[in-house]
MARBA-3410 file (N, C-alpha, C, O; in Angstrom, 1 decimal):
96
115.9,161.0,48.9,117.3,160.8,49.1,118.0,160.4,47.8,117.3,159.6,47.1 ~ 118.9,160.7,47.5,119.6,160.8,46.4,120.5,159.6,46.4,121.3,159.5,47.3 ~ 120.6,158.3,45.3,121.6,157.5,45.3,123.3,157.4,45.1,123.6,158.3,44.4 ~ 124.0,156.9,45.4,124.9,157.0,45.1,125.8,155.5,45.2,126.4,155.1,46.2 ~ 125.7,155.0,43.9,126.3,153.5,44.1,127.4,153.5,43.3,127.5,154.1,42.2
128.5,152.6,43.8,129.9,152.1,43.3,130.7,152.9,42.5,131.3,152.8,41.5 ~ 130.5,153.9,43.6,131.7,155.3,43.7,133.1,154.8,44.7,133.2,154.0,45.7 ~ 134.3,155.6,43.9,135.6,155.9,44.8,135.8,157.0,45.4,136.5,157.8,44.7 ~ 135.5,157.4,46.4,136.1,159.1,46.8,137.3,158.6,47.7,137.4,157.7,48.6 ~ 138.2,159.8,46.9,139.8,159.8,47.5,140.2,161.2,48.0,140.5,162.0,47.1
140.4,161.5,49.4,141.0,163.1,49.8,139.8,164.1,49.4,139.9,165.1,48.7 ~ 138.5,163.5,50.0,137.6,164.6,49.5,136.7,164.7,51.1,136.7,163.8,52.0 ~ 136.0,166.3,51.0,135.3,166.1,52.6,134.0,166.2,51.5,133.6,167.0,50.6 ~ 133.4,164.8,52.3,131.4,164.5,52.0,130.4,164.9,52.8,130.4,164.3,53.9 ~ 129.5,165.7,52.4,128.3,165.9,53.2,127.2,164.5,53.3,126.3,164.5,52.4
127.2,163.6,53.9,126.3,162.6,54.1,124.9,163.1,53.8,124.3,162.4,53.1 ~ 124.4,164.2,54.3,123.1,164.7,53.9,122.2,165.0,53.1,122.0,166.1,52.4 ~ 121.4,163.3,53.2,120.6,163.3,51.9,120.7,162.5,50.8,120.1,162.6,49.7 ~ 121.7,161.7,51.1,122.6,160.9,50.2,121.9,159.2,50.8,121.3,158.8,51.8 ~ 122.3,158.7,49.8,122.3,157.2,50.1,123.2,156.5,49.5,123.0,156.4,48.3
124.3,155.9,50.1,125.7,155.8,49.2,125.6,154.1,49.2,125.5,153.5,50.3 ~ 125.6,153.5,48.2,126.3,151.9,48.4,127.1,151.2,47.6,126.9,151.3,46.3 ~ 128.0,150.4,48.1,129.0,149.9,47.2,130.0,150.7,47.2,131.0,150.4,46.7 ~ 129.7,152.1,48.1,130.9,152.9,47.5,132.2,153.0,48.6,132.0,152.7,49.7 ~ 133.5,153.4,48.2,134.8,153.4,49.1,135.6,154.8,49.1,136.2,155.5,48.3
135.2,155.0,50.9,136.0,156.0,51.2,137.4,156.1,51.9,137.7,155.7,53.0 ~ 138.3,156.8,51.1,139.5,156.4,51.4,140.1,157.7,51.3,140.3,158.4,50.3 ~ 140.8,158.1,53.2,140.9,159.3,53.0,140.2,160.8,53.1,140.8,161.8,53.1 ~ 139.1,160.8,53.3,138.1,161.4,53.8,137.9,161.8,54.9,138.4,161.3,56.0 ~ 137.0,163.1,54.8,136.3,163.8,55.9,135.1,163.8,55.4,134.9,164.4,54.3
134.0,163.0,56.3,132.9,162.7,56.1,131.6,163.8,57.4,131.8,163.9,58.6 ~ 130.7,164.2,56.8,130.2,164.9,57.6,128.7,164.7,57.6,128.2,164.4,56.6 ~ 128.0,164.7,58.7,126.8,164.4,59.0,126.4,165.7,59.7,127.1,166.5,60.3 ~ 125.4,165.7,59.5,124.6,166.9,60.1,123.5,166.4,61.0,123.3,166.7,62.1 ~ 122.6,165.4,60.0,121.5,165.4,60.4,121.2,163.5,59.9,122.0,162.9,59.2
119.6,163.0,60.5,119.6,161.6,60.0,119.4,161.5,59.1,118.9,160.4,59.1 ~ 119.5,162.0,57.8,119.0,162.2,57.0,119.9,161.2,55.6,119.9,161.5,54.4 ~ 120.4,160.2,56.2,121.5,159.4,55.2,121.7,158.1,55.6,121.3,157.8,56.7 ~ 122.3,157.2,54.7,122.3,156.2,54.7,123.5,155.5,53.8,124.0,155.9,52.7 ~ 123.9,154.4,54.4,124.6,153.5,53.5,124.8,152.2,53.3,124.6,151.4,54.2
125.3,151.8,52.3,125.3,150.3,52.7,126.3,149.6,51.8,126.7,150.1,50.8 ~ 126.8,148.1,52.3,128.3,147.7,51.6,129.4,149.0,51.3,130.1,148.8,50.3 ~ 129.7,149.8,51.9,130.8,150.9,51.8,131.4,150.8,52.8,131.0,151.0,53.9 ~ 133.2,150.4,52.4,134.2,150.6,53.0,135.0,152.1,53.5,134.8,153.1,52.8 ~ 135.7,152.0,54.4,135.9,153.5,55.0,137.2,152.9,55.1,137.4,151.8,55.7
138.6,154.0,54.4,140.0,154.0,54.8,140.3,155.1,55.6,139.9,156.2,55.1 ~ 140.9,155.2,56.7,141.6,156.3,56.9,140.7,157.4,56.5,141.1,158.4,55.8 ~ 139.2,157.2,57.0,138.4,158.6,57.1,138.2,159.0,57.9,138.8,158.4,58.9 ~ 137.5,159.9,58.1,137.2,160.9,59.8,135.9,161.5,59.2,135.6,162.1,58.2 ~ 135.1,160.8,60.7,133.8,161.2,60.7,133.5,163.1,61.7,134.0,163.4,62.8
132.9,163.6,61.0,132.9,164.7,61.7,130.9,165.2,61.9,130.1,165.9,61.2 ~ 130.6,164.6,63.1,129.2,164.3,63.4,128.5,165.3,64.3,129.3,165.6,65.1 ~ 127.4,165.9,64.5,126.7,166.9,64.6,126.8,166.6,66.3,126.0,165.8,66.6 ~ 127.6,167.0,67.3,127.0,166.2,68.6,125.6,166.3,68.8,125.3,165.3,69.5 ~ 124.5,166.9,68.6,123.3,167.1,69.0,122.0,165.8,68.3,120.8,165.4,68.5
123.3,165.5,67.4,122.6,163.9,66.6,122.6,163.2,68.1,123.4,163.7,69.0 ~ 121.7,161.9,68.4,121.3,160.9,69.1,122.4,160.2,68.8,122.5,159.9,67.6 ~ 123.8,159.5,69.9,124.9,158.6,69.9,124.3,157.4,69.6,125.2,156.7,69.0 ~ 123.4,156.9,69.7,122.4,155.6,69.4,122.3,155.4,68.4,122.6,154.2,68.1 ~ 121.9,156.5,66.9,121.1,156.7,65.9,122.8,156.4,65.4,122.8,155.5,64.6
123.8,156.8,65.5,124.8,156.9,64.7,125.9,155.8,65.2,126.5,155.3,64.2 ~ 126.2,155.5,65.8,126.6,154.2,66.1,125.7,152.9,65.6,126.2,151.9,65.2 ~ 124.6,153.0,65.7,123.7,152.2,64.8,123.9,151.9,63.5,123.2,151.0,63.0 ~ 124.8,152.7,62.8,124.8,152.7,61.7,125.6,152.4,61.2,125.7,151.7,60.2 ~ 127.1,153.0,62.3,128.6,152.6,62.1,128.3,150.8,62.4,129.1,150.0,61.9
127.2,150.4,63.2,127.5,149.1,63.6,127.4,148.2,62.4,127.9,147.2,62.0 ~ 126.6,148.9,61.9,126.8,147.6,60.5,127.8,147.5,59.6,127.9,146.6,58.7 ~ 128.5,148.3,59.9,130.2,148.0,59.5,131.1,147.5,60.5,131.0,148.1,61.7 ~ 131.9,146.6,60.3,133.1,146.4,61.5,134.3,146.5,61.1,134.9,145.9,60.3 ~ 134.5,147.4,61.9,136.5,147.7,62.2,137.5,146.7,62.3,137.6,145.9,63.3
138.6,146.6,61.0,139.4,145.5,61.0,140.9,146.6,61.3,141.5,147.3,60.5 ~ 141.1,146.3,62.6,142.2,146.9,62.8,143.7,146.9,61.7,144.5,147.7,61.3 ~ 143.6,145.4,61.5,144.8,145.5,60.0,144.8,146.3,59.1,145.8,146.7,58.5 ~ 143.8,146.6,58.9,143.7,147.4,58.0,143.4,149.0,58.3,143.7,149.9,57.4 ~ 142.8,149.4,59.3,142.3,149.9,59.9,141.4,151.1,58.9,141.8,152.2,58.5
140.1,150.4,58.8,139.1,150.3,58.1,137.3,149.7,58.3,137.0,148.5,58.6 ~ 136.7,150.3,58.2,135.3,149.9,58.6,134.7,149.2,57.6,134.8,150.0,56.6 ~ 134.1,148.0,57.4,133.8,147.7,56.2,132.2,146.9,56.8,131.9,146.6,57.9 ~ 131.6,146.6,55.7,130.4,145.8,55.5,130.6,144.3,55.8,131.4,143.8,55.1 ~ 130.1,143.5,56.8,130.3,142.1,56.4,129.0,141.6,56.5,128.8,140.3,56.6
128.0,142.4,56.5,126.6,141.7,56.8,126.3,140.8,55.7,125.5,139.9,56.0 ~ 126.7,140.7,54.4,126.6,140.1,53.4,127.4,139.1,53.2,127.1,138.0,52.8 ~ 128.9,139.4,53.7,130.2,139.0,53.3,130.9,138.5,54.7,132.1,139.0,54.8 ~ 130.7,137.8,55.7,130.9,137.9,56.8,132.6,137.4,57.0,132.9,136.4,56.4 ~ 133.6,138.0,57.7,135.0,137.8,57.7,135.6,137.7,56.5,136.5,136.8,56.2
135.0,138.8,55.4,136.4,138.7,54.3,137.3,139.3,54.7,137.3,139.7,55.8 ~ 138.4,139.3,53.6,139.5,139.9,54.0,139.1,140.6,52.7,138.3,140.3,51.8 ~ 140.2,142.2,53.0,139.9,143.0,52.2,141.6,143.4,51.5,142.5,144.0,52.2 ~ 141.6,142.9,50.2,143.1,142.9,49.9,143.2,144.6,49.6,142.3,145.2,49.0 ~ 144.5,145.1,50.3,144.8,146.8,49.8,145.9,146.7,48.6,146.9,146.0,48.5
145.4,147.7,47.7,146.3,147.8,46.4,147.4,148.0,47.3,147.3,148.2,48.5 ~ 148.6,147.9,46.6,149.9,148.3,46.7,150.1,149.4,45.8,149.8,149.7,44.6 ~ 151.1,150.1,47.0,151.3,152.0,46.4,153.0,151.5,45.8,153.9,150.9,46.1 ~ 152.6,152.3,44.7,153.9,152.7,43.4,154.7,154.3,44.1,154.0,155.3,43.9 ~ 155.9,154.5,44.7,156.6,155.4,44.8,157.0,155.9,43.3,157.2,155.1,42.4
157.2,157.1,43.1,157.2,158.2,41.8,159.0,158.6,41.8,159.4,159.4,40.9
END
């Protein structure tokens, strides 16, 4: 499996397969799974969309989302197994 640590992806669709991502933040995204074949860890999720194989096991992948939890304020999945109830400050957007 291939690493992938303390990356930003912004407005991009990811194949999870095969990958092992940590530290990294998706923001914006379409994220795709195929197969179990991935993993991650400490990576925040903005405003992504998971797009998941239904023939994957609902157990095996919710298992996975579980180690992230959903902070509705932000509405974002993030890691707290290390970090338990941070808050996660969001940049502020500059109009052009």
């Amino acid at each position: 499996m291939k690493l992938i640590m303390n990356e930003c992806f912004n407005n991009e669709t990811i194949n999870f397969d095969g990958f092992s991502f940590k530290n990294c933040v998706f923001t914006n995204c379409v994220l795709i799974i195929t197969t179990l074949d991935f993993n991650f860890e400490g990576c925040s999720f903005y405003g992504s969309t998971l797009h998941v194989n239904p023939h994957l096991p609902v157990f095996d992948i919710s298992h996975r989302l579980s180690q992230s939890t959903y902070d509705a304020e932000t509405r974002c999945y993030r890691d707290d197994y290390k970090y338990p109830r941070t808050k996660l400050e969001l940049p502020a957007t500059a109009l052009h």
